[in-house]
ChimeraX commands (.cxc) that place a marker at each C-alpha (Angstrom):
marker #1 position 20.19,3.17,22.55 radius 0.5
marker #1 position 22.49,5.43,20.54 radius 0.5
marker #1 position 23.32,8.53,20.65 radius 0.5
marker #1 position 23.79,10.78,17.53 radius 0.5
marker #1 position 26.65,13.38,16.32 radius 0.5
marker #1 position 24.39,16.45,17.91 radius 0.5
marker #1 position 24.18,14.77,21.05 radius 0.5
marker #1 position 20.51,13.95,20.79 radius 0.5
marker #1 position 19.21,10.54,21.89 radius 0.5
marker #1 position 17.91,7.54,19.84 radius 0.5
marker #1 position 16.10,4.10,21.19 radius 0.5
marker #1 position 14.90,1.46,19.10 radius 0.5
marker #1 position 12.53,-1.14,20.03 radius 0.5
marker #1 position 10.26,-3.65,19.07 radius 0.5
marker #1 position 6.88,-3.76,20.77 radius 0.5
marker #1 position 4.37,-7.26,20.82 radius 0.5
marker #1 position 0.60,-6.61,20.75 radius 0.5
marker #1 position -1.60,-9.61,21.29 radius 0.5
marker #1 position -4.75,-10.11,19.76 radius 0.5
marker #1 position -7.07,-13.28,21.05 radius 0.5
marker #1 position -10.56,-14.61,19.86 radius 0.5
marker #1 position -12.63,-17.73,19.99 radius 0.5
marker #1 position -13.15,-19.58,16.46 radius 0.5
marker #1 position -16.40,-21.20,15.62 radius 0.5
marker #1 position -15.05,-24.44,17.63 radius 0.5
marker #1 position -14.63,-22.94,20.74 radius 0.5
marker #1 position -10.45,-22.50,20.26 radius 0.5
marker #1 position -8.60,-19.46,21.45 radius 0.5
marker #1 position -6.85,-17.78,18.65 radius 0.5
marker #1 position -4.20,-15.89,19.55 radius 0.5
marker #1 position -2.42,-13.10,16.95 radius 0.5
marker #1 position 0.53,-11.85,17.63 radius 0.5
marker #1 position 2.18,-8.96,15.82 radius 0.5
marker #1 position 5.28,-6.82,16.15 radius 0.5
marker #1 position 5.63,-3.36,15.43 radius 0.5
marker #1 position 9.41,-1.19,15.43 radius 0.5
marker #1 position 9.58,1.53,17.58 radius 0.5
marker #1 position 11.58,4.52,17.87 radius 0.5
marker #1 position 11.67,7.00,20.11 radius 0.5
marker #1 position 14.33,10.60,20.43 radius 0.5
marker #1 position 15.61,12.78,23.42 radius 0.5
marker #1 position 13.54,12.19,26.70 radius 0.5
marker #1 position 10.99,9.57,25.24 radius 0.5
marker #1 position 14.16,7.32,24.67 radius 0.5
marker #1 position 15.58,8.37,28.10 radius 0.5
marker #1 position 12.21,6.77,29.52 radius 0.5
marker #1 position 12.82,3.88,27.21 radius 0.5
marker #1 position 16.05,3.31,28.07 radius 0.5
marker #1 position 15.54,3.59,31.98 radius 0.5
marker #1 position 11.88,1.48,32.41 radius 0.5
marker #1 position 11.26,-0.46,30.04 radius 0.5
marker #1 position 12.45,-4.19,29.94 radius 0.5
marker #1 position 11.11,-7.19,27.96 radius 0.5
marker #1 position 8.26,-8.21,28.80 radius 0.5
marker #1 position 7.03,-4.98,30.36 radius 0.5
marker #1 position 3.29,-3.82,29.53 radius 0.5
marker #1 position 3.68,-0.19,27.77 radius 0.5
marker #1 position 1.34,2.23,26.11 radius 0.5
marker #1 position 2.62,3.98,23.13 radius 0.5
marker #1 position 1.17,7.17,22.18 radius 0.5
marker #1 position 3.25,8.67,18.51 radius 0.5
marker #1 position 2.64,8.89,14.80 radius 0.5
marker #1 position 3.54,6.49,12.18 radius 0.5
marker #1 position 5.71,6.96,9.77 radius 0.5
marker #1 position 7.36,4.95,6.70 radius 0.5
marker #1 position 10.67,5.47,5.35 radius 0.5
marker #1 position 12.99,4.10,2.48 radius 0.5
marker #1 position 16.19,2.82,2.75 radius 0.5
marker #1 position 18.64,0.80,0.75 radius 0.5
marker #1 position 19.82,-2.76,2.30 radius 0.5
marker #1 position 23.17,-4.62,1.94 radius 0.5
marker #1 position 22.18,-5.36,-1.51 radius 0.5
marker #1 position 21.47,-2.43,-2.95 radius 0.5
marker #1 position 17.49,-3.03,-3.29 radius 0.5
marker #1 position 15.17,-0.50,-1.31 radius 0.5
marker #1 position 13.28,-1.67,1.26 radius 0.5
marker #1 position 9.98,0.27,3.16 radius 0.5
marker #1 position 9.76,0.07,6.98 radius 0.5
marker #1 position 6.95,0.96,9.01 radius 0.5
marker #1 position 7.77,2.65,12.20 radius 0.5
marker #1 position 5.73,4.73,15.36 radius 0.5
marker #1 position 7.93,7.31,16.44 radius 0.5
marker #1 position 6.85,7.43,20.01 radius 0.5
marker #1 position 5.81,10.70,21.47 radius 0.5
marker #1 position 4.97,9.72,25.03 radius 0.5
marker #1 position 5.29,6.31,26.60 radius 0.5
marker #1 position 3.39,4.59,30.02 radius 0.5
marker #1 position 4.53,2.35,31.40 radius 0.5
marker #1 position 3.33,-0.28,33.89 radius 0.5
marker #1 position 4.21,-2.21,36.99 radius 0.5
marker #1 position 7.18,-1.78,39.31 radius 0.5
marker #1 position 10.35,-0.02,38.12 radius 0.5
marker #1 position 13.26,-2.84,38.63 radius 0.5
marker link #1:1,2 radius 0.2
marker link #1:2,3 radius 0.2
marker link #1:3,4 radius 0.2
marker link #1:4,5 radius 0.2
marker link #1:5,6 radius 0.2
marker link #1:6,7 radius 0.2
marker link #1:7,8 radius 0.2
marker link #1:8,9 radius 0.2
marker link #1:9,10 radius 0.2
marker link #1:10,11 radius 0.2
marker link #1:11,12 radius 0.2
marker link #1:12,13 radius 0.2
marker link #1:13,14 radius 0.2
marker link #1:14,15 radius 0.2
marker link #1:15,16 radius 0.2
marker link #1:16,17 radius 0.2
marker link #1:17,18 radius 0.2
marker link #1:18,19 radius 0.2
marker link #1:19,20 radius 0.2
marker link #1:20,21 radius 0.2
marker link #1:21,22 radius 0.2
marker link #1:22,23 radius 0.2
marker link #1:23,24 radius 0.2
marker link #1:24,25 radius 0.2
marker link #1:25,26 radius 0.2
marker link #1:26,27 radius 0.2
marker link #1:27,28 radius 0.2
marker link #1:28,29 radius 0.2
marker link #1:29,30 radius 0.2
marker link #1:30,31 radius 0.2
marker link #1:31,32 radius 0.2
marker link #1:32,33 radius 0.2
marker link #1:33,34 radius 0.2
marker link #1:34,35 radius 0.2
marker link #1:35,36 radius 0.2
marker link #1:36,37 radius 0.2
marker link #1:37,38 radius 0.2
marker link #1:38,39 radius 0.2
marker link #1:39,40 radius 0.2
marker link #1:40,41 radius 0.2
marker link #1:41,42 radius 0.2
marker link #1:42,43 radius 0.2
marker link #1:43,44 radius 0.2
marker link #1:44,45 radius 0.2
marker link #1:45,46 radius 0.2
marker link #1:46,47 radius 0.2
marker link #1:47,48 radius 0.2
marker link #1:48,49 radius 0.2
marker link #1:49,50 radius 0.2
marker link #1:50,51 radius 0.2
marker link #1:51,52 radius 0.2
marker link #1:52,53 radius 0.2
marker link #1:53,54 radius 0.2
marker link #1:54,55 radius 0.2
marker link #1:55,56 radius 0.2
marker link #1:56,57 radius 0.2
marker link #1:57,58 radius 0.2
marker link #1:58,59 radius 0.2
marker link #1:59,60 radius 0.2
marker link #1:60,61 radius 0.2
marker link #1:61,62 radius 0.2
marker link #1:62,63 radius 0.2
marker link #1:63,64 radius 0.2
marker link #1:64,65 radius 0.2
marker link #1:65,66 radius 0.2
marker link #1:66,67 radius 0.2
marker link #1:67,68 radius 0.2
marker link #1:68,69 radius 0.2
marker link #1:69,70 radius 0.2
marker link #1:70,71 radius 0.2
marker link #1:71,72 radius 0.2
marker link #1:72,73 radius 0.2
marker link #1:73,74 radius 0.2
marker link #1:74,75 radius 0.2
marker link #1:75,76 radius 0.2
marker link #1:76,77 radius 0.2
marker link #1:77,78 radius 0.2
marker link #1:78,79 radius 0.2
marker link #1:79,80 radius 0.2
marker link #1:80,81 radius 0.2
marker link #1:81,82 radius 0.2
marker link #1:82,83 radius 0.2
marker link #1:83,84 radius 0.2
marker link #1:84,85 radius 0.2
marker link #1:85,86 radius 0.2
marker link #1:86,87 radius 0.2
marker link #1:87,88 radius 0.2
marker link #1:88,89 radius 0.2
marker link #1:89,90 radius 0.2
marker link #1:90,91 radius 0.2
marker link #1:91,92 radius 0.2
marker link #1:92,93 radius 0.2
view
């Protein structure tokens, strides 16, 4: 969580999804993948007050990529879903 110069807040978080099959042998295959999420004003506010890892959440948003420079100099692309509404499930701790 930050929060930026205007006051407006900022989560960041990475989200697993899980995808599982049977191969031709009979083996579960199991793919895992991670995606960066970021989320502004009350969408981080839920973030930041219900979600915990492990938590099951559905994220409804848009994707977007961006450009940025890293320590080195080089740009780099990230792929991001800015999250416009979040669910989340289970008990609140």
């Amino acid at each position: 969580m930050k929060t930026t110069e205007n006051g407006k807040t900022l989560a960041k978080f990475s989200l697993a999804t899980n995808e599982s099959y049977y191969d031709s042998n009979g083996t579960q295959i199991t793919n895992t993948q991670w995606h960066n999420i970021v989320a502004w004003g009350k969408t981080a506010d839920v973030a930041k007050s219900l979600l915990t890892k492990g938590k099951e959440v559905l994220v409804e948003g848009k994707l977007n990529t961006r450009e940025y420079e890293n320590n080195e100099g080089k740009k780099q692309r990230i792929t991001e879903i800015v999250a416009q509404q979040l669910l989340v499930f289970g008990k609140k701790n």
